[in-house]
C-alpha positions in Angstrom: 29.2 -26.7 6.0 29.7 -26.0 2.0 28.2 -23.0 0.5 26.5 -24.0 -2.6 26.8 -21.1 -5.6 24.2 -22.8 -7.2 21.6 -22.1 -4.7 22.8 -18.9 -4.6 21.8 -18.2 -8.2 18.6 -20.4 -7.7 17.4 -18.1 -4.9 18.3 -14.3 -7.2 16.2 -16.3 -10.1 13.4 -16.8 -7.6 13.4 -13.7 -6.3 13.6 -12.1 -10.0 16.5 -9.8 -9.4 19.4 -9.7 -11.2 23.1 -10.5 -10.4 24.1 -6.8 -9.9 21.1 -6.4 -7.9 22.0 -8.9 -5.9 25.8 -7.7 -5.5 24.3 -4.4 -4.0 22.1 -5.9 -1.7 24.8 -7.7 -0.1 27.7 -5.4 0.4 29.6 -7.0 -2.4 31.5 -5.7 -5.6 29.9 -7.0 -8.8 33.0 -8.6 -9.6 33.6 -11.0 -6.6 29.9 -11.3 -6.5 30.0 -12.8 -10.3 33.1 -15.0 -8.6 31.1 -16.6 -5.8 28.4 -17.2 -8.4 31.4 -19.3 -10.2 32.1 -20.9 -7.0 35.9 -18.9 -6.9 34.5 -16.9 -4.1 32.9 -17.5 -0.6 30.9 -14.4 0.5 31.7 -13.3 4.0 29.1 -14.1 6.7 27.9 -10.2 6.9 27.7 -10.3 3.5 25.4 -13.6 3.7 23.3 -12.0 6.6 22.5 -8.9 4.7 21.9 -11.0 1.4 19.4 -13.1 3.5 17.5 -10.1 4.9 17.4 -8.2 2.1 15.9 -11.2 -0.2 13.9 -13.2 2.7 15.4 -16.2 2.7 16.8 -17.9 6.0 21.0 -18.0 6.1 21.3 -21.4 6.0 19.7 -21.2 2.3 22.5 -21.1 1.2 24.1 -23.9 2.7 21.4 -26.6 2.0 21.0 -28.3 -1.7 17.6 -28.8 -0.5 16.2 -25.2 0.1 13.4 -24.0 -1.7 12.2 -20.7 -2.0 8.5 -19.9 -0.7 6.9 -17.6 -3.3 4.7 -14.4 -1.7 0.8 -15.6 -2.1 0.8 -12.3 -3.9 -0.3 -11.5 -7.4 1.4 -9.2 -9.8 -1.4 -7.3 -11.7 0.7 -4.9 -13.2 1.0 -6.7 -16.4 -1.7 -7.1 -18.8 -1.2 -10.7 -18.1 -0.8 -11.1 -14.2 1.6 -13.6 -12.8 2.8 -14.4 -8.9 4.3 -11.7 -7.2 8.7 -12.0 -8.2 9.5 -9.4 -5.0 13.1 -8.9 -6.5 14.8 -5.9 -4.3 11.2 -5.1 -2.2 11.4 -8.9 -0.7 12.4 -7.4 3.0 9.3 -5.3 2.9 6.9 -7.2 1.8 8.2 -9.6 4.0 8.1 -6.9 7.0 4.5 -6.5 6.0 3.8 -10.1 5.6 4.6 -10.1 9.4 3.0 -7.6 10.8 -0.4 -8.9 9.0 -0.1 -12.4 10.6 0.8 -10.7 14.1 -2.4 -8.9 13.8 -4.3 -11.9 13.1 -2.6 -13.9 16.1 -4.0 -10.8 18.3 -7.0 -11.4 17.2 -7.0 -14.7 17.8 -6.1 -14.2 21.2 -8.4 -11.9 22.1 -11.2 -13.9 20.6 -12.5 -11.3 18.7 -14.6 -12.0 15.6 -14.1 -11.1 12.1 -15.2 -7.7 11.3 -18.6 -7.7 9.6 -19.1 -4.5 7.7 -16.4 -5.4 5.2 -18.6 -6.8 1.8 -17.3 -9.0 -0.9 -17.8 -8.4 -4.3 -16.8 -10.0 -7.6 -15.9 -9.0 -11.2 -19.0 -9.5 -12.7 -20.5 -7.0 -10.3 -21.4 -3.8 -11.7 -18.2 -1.2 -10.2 -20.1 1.7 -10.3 -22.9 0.3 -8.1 -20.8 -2.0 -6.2 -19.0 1.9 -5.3 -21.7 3.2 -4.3 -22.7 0.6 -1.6 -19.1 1.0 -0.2 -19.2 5.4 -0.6 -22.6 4.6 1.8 -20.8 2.3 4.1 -17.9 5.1 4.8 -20.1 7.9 4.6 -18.0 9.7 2.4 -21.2 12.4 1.6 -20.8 13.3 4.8 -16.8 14.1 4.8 -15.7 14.6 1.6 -16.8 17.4 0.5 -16.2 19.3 4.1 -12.8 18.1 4.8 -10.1 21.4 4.1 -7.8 19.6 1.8 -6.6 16.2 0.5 -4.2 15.3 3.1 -6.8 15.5 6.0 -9.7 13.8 3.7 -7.2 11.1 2.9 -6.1 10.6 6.7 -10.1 10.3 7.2 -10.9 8.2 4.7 -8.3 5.7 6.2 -9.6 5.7 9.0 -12.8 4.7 7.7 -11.8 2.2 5.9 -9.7 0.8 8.8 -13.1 1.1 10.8 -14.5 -1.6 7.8 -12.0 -4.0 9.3 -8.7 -3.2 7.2 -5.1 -2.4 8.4 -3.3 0.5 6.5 0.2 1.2 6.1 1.8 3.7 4.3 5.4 4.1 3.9 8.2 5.3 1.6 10.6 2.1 1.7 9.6 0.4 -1.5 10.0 1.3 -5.2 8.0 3.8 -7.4 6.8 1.5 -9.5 4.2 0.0 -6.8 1.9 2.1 -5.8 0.3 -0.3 -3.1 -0.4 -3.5 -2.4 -3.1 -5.7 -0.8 -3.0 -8.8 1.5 -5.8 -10.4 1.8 -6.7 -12.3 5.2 -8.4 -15.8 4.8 -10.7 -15.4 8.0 -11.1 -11.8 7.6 -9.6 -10.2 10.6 -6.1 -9.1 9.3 -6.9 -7.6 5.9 -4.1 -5.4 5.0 -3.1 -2.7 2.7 -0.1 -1.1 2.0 0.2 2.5 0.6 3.2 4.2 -1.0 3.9 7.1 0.5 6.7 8.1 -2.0 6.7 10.8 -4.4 3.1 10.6 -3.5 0.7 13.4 -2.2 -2.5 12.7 -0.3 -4.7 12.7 -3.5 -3.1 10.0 -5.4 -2.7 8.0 -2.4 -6.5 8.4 -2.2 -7.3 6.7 -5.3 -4.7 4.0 -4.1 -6.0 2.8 -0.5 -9.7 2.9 -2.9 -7.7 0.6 -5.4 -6.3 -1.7 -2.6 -9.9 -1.8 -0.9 -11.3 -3.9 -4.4 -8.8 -5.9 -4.1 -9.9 -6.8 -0.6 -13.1 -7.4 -1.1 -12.2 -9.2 -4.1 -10.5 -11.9 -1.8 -7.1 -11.2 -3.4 -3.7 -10.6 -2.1 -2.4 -8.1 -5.0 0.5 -5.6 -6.4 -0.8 -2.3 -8.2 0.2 0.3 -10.1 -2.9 2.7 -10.2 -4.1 3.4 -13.8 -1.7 1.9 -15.9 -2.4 -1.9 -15.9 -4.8 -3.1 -18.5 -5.6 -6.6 -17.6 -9.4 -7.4 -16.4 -9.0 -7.4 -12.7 -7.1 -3.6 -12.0 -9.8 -2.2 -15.0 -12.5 -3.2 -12.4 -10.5 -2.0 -9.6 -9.5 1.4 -11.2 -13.2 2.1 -11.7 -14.3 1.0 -8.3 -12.1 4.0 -7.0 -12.8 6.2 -9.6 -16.5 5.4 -8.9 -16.0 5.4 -5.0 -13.8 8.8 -4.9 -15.9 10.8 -8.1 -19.1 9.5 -8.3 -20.8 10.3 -11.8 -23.9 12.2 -10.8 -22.1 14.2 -8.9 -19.1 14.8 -10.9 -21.1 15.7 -14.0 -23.5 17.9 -11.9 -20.0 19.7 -10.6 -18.5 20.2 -14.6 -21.8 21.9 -15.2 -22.5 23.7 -12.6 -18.9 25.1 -13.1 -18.9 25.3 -16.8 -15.9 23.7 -17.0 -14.6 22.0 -20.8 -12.3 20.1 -21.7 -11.9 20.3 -25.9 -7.7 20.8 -25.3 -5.5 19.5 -23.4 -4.2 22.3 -21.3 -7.9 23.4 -20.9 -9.1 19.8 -19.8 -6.0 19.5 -16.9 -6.7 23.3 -15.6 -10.7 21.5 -15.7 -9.2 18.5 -14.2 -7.1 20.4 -11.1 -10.8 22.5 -9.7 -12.3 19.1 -9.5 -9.5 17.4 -7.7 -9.7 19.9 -5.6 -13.4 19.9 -4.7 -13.1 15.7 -4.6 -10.1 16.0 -2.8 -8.6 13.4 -5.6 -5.5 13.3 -7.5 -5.6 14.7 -10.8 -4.3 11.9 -12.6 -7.8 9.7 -10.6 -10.0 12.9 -12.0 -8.8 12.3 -15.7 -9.1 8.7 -15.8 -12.7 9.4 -14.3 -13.2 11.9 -16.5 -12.6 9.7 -19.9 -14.5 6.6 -18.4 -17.5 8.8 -18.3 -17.0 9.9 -22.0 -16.1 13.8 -21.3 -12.0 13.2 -22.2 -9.4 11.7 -24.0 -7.8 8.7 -22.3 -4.4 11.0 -24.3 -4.8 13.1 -21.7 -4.5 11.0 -18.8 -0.9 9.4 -20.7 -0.2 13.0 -21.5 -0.1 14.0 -17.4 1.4 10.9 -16.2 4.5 11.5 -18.1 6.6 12.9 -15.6 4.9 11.9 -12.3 7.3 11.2 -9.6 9.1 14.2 -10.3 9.3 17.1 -7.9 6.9 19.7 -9.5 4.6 17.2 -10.6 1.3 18.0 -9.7 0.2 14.3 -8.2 3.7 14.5 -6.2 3.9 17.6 -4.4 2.9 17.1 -0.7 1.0 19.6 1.5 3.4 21.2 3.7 4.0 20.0 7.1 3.3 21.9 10.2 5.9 22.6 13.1 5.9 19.7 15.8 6.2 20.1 19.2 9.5 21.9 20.7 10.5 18.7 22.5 10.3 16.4 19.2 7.7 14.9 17.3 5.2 12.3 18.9 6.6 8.9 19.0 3.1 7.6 19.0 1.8 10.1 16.3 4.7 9.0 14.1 3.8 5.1 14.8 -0.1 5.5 13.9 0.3 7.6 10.7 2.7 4.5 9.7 0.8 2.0 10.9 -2.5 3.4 11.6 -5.2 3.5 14.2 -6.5 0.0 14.1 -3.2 -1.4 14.7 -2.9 1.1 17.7 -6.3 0.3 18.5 -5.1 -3.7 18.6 -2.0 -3.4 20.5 -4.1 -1.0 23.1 -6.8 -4.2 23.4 -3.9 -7.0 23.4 -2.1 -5.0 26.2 -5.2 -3.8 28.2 -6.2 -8.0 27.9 -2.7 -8.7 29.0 -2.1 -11.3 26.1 0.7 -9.8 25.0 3.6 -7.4 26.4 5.1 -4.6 25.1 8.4 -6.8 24.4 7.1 -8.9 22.1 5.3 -6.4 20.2 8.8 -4.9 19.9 10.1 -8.1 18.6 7.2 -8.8 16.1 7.0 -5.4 15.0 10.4 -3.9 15.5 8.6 -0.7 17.1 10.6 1.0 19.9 8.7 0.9 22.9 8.1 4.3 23.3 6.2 3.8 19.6 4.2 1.0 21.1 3.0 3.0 24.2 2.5 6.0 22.3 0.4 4.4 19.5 -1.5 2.6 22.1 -2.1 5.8 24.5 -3.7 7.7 21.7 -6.0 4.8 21.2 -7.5 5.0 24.3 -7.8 8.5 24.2 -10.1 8.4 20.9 -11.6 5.3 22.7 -11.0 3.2 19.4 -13.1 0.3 18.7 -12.4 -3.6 16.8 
């Protein structure tokens, strides 16, 4: 069977990564990389497994003239003009995610539950604001946010409400800083999805970005963000449905003056900024693009704050510090459900209790051990979880 170096550079265009990219993924030197591109050189089978895996393409892609690549039904919004989703070196996980949205749908299926009917639509010509506060009603956030101790346990809360809606969310670290999340929207409604970075991100930024992915939900799209910096129509309305949802104005502007808090320099408006993040349980980098959309800022100052985030000591990056787990080793199911949350716990608990599916196939869909897959499912029916 020939290996084809044409399809080989067909498949990096595709993908939209380059050939040193490409070399890295697969093991190989950039040099005899370059060579099998020339046709000098046949990669070595490991070297075509892990190119395969790490760019989602079957192995025989390379062996057929007549393969074509299958683009993500994903969106790129972070340009001003937005294009289909090119998933370059993140193509394994948003592959990985891909999966475990259409496993979660074949539950469903199987268990013959509807389609979750809290979970509104809305479209760009809706007013944001108001559009926000129907959702803020529908999660009760008066009722948490202002109680809850800090961000991390407000943003663990306000996942779980919006998983109660009828979304699945996942947060992880294993894809690049430059996406901050990303939604996948479910045609029948029962295996909405959205995917939260986890990296270089504290609980108050990742707030603002499971708010983010939730517009894009109910705006029927399958989408890639990158909170706040994206100036094209659709993430505008997005960004200020979670601005809206997260710091609604009356009560924002009723907290700056109640406070006395100003804003006329810089240094003064981001010390103003940080006391409100901290009673909204918000980033800070969410509370200054709030507070220019409502006229008390300059947008400078958001660009101004944003310059180094990612780094360690940036405000919107620390992370709350993480309590001692048990002496025997953390909870496999614990660890499970903060990755993949309750309502996939929740599902697999059903699917199991139902007996349409075993624990070995949720291992091979999902790649879970099984001690993660009893674990997440135990803790379901101990908070008595509901679909």
């Amino acid at each position: 069977m020939p290996f084809y170096p044409s399809k080989l550079a067909y498949v990096i265009e595709a993908r939209g990564v380059t050939p040193d990219e490409a070399a890295a993924l697969g093991g190989i030197s950039v040099s005899r990389f370059r060579e099998a591109l020339q046709g000098e050189r046949v990669p070595t089978v490991r070297q075509i497994c892990r190119l395969s895996d790490a760019l989602a393409v079957p192995y025989y892609a390379w062996f057929s003239e007549t393969y074509e690549v299958v683009d993500f039904p994903i969106t790129d919004f972070r340009g001003t003009d937005p294009a289909p989703f090119r998933s370059g070196t993140h193509s394994k996980a948003i592959l990985r995610n891909i999966r475990f949205r259409d496993f979660y749908a074949d539950l469903f299926s199987r268990l013959d539950l509807p389609a979750p009917d809290r979970l509104s639509s809305i479209e760009l010509d809706e007013n944001p604001e108001q559009a926000a506060q129907s959702v803020r009603f529908a999660l009760a956030l008066d009722e948490f946010q202002f109680t809850e101790p800090n961000k991390k346990s407000f943003f663990n809360k306000l996942r779980s409400k919006i998983e109660e809606l009828g979304v699945f969310v996942t947060q992880d670290h294993n894809i690049s800083d430059e996406i901050d999340g990303f939604a996948l929207f479910h045609n029948n409604f029962t295996a909405n999805y959205i995917f939260v970075n986890s990296s270089k991100r504290n609980s108050g930024r990742k707030s603002f970005t499971i708010a983010h992915e939730l517009a894009h939900i109910m705006g029927r799209r399958s989408a890639v963000s990158d909170d706040y910096r994206s100036d094209n129509e659709v993430e505008l309305y997005c960004n200020r449905f979670a601005a809206s949802l997260l710091l609604p104005r009356n009560a924002l502007i009723e907290f700056v003056e109640n406070n006395g808090l100003e804003f006329e320099k810089y240094e003064v408006a981001v010390d103003s900024a940080k006391s409100i993040a901290n009673h909204f349980k918000v980033s800070i980098s969410a509370t200054l693009v709030r507070l220019h959309d409502v006229g008390m800022t300059s947008q400078n100052y958001f660009f101004e704050f944003i310059k180094d985030f990612g780094g360690d000591f940036h405000a919107d990056s620390i992370k709350q510090t993480q309590g001692g787990g048990p002496a025997d080793g953390p909870d496999q199911g614990v660890i499970a459900t903060a990755h993949l949350g309750q309502r996939a716990g929740a599902l697999f608990a059903a699917a199991l209790d139902r007996g349409v599916v075993t624990p070995l196939e949720i291992h091979e869909r999902t790649g879970l051990s099984k001690s993660r897959i009893v674990g997440m499912a135990r803790l379901a029916r101990q908070r008595e979880a509901k679909l």
